[in-house]
Structure formats: C-alpha cells, structure tokens
Steps between C-alpha positions, in 0.01 A plus 500: 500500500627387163711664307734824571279775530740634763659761326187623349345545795822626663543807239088570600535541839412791646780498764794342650281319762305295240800427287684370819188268545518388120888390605429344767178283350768379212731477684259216686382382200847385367588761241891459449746745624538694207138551474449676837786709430316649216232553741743614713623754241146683430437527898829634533435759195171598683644553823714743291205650334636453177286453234357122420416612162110622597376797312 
C-alpha cells in the first residue's frame, strides 16, 4: 500500500473488528507511532459508539 489511507478507511469501517484489522495492517506496514494512535483514537470512539462524523 502507498500512501496513508489508514485513517480514511479507519473512520469507514463498519465496526471495531475491521478497524482493529486496519491497526494492525499499519501497524505491519511501518506507519509511525503517532499514526496508529490516530487509528487507535477512531476504533476507540467506535467502540464507544460515538459518532465518527457519518450522517
């Protein structure tokens, strides 16, 4: 994969599973720290059911 897409397809997700599998696939790919914890942040905010700013 090139380029960060990550977050994109994080905040699509349709659940906690698949944004746990995004993490863990940049995570492998060598995304930096503070990357994945953005990831981190959206899966965290799902898990909540907060809102990921969908309509």
């Amino acid at each position: 994969m090139t380029g960060r897409w990550w977050l994109a397809a994080a905040s699509s997700a349709p659940d906690v599973d698949q944004v746990r599998d995004l993490w863990r696939a940049a995570r492998a790919a060598g995304e930096p720290r503070w990357y994945l914890s953005l990831i981190a942040r959206i899966g965290r905010q799902a898990a909540a059911g907060t809102s990921r700013g969908r309509s």
